[in-house]
FIGUGU-672870 format. One line per 8 residues: number of its first residue (from 1); their letters; for each residue x, y, z of C-alpha. Coordinates in Angstrom, 3 decimals. Example, Ala and Ser with C-alpha at 12.3 -4.5 7.8 and 13.67 -1.06 7.14 Angstrom:
# FIGUGU-672870
1	AS	12.300 -4.500 7.800; 13.670 -1.060 7.140 $
This chain:
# FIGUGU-672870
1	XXXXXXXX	105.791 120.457 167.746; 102.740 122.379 167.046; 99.622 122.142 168.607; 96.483 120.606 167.231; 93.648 123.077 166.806; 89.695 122.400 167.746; 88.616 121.947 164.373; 91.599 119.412 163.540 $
9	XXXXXXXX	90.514 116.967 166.546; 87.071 117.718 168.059; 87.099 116.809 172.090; 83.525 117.206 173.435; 82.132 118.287 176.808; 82.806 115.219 178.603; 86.631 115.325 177.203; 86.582 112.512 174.827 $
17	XXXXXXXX	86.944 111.919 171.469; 84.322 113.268 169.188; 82.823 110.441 166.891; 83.573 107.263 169.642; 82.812 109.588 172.207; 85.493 107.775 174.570; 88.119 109.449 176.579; 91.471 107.915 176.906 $
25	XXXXXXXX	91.507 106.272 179.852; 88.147 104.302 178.488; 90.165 102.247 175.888; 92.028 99.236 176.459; 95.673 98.145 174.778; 93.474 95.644 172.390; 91.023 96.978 170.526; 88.457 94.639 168.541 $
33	XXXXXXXX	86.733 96.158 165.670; 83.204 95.136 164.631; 81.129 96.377 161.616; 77.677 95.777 163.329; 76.984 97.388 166.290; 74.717 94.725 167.773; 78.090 92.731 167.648; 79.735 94.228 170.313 $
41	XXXXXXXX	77.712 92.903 173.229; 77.980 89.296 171.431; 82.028 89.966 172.200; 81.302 91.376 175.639; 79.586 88.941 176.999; 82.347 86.844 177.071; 84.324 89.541 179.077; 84.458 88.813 182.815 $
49	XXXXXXXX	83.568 92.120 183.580; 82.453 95.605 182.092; 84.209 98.536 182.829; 82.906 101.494 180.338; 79.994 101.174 177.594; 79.770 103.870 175.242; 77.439 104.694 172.063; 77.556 107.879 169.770 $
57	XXXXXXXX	75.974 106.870 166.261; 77.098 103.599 165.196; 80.365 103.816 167.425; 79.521 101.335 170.393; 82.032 100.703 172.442; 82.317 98.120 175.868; 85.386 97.970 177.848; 86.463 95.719 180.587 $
65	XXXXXXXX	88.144 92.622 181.870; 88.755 88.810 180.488; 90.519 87.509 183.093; 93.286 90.076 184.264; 93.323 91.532 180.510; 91.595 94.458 179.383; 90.025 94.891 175.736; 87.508 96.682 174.383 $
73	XXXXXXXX	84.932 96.079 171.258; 84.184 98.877 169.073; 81.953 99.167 166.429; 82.836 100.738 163.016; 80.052 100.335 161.027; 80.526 99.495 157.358; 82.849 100.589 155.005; 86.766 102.040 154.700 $
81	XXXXXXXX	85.466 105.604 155.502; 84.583 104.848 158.711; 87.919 102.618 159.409; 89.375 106.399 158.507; 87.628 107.579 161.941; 88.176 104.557 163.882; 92.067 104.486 163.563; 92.342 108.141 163.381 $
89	XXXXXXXX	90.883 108.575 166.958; 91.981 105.194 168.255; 95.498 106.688 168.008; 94.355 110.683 168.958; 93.414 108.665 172.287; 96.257 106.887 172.498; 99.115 109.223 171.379; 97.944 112.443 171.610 $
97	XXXXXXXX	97.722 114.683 174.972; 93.932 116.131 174.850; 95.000 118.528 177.624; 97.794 120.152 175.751; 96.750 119.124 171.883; 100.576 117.601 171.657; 101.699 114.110 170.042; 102.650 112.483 173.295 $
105	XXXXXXXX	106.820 112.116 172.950; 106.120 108.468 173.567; 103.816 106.662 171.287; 101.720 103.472 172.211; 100.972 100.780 169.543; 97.732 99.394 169.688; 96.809 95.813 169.047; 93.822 96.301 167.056 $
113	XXXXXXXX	92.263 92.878 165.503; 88.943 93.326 163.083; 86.512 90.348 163.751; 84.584 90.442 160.862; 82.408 88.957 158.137; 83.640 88.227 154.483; 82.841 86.607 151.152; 85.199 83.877 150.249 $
121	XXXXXXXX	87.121 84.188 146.260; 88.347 80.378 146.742; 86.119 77.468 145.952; 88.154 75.160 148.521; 87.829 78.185 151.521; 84.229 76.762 152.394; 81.489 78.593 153.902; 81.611 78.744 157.980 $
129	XXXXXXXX	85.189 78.524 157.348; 87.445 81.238 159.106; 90.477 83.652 157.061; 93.038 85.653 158.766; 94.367 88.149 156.527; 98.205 88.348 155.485; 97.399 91.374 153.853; 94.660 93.900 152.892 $
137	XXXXXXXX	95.146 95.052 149.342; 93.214 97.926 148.917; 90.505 99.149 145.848; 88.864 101.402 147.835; 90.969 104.844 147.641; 91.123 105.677 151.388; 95.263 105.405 151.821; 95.727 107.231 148.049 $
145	XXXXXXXX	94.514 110.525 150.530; 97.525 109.826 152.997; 101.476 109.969 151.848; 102.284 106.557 152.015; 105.090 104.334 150.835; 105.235 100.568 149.253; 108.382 98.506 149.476; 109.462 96.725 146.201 $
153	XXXXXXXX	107.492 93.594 147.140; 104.510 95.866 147.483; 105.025 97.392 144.291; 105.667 94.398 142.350; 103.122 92.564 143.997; 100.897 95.584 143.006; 102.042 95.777 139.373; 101.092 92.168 138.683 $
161	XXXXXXXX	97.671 92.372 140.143; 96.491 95.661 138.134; 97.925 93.371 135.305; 96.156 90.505 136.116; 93.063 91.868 136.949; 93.089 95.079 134.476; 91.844 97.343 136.972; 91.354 100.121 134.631 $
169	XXXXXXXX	93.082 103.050 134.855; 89.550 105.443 135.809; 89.438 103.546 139.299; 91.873 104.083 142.075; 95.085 102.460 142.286; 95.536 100.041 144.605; 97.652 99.485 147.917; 98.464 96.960 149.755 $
177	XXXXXXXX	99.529 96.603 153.747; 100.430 93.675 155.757; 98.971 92.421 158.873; 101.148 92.107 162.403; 103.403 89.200 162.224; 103.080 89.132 166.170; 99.233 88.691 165.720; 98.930 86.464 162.958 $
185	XXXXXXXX	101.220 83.682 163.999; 98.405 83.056 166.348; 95.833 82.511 163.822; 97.074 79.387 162.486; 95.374 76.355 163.456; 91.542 76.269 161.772; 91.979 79.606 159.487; 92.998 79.748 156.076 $
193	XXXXXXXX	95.258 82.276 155.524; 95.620 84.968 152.284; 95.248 88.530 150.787; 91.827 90.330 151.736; 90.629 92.441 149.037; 88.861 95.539 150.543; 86.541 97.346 148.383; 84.084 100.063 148.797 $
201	XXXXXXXX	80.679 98.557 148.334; 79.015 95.391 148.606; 77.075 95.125 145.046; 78.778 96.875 142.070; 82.360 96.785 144.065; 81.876 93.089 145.258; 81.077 92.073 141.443; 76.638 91.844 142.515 $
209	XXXXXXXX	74.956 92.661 139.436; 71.268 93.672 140.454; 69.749 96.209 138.368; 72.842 98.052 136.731; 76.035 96.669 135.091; 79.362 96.718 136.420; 82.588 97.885 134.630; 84.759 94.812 134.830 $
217	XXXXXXXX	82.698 91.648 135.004; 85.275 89.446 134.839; 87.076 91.133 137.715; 86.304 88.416 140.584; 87.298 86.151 138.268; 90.464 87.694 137.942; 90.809 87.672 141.728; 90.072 84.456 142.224 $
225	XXXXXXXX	93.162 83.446 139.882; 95.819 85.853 140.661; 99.111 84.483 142.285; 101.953 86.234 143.349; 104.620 83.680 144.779; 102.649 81.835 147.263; 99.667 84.916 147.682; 96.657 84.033 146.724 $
233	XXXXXXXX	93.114 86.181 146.851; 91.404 84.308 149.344; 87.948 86.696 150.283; 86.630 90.396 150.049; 85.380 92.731 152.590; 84.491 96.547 153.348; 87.061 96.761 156.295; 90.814 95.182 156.149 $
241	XXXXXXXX	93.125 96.838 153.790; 92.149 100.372 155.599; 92.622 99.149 158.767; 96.209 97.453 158.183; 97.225 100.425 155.839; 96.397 103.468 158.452; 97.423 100.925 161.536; 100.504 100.407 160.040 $
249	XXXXXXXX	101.542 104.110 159.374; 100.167 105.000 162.459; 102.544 102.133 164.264; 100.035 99.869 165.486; 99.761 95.898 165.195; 96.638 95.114 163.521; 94.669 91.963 161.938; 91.683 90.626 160.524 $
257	XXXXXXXX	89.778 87.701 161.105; 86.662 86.581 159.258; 83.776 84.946 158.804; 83.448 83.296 155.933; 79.787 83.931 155.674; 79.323 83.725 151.616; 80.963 81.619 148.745; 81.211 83.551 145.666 $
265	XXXXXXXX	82.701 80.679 143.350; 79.658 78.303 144.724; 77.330 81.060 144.972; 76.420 79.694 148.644; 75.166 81.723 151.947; 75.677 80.350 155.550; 72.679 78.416 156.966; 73.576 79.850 160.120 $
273	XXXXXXXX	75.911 82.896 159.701; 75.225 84.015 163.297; 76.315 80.345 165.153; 79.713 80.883 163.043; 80.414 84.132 163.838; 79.080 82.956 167.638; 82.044 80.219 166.926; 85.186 83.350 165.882 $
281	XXXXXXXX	84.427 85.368 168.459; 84.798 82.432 171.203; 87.924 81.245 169.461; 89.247 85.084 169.785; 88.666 85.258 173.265; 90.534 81.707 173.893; 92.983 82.730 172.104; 93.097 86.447 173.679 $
289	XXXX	93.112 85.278 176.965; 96.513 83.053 176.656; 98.614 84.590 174.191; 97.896 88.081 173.625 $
């Protein structure tokens, strides 16, 4: 087993993790990912107590107590690149020894559950409405860097959406990761449920045509319409398909849950975006706090 040099994982002065800035003992066994780091105290306030806060950049982190459970929030900020930091060093702090730079020879899984915001693909998945993701399927590029393996579902599944959607052959190809079957069979009642498309932008990626074209107009459209068995597109994000394609690989149990903030077959916003998200998070913590 050979040992991980300085410039491979950065430690700081204080002995924790370079970009969170958090040290191992500060993290909890469930991790909550935010893109906005305003969020986290909006989930920590519902925690009983506060053990550790943390900020370096736009990685905010609180840890402490609901109940006799410990979590922590932790903000990503936007966008699969940083979901490439956040799981990276979520599992350094978790599996790897900082004293001795060695993969611990027992590995922890994470639970690690995104509470997020998303557009909706589905004219019946209303605003104010809440998704949990099945699975992220990924046009963003961020797991084409890692060696990584579909099964044949995954592949076929794959096949018939680049057919479907004629994702041309200049852009990335996609991937596609499901979420933890031990997480999302508690995400039933009051979510839809579906494939999160993850892309890496919110105007040209997400199909928003402002001041310059986009390559495939009809491509949200396409989304929108593609079936494989009983998958269906059901919303698009910055955040999901990294998080359950590096989770999984990395062994942890990861999900998504969102916000349907946006309607992009009705072309409707949320009146009041911040009561719904207000209304997730609470329904998280219930949930959190007896079966998780």
């Amino acid at each position: 087993m050979s040992r991980i040099a300085e410039s491979e994982l950065i430690i700081n002065e204080r002995g924790a993790v370079y970009h969170l800035d958090l040290r191992p003992e500060e993290i909890a066994g469930t991790v909550i990912t935010v893109g906005d780091p305003d969020r986290v105290k909006e989930v920590s306030k519902h925690f009983d107590t506060i053990e550790v806060k943390r900020q370096h950049r736009e990685f905010v982190s609180h840890t402490g107590l609901v109940g006799k459970k410990r979590l922590t929030v932790l903000s990503s900020g936007i966008g699969p690149d940083n979901i490439d930091i956040v799981i990276n060093e979520l599992d350094a702090l978790a599996n790897i020894d900082f004293n001795t730079r060695l993969i611990k020879p027992k590995l922890t899984s994470l639970n690690i559950i995104r509470i997020g915001t998303s557009g909706s693909l589905q004219a019946d998945i209303p605003v104010d409405s809440f998704v949990a993701s099945t699975h992220g399927l990924g046009l963003d590029n961020l797991l084409n860097f890692y060696r990584h393996e579909q099964n044949e579902q995954e592949k076929q599944l794959l096949h018939s959406f680049v057919t479907h959607t004629q994702h041309h052959t200049h852009m990335s190809y996609p991937y596609i990761s499901s979420a933890a079957g031990s997480l999302l069979k508690n995400f039933v009642d009051g979510f839809h449920q579906g494939i999160t498309v993850t892309v890496p932008g919110f105007y040209g990626p997400q199909g928003r045509i402002l001041r310059l074209g986009v390559s495939n107009p009809n491509l949200n459209a396409r989304l929108t319409d593609f079936r494989f068995g009983q998958h269906r597109i059901t919303n698009f994000e910055m955040e999901t398909s990294a998080i359950y394609g590096l989770g999984k690989m990395l062994g942890h149990n990861c999900l998504a849950i969102n916000a349907i903030v946006a309607n992009r077959i009705q072309q409707q916003f949320s009146k009041d975006s911040k009561a719904t998200i207000e209304k997730l998070i609470q329904t998280f913590i219930r949930i959190f706090d007896a079966s998780i």
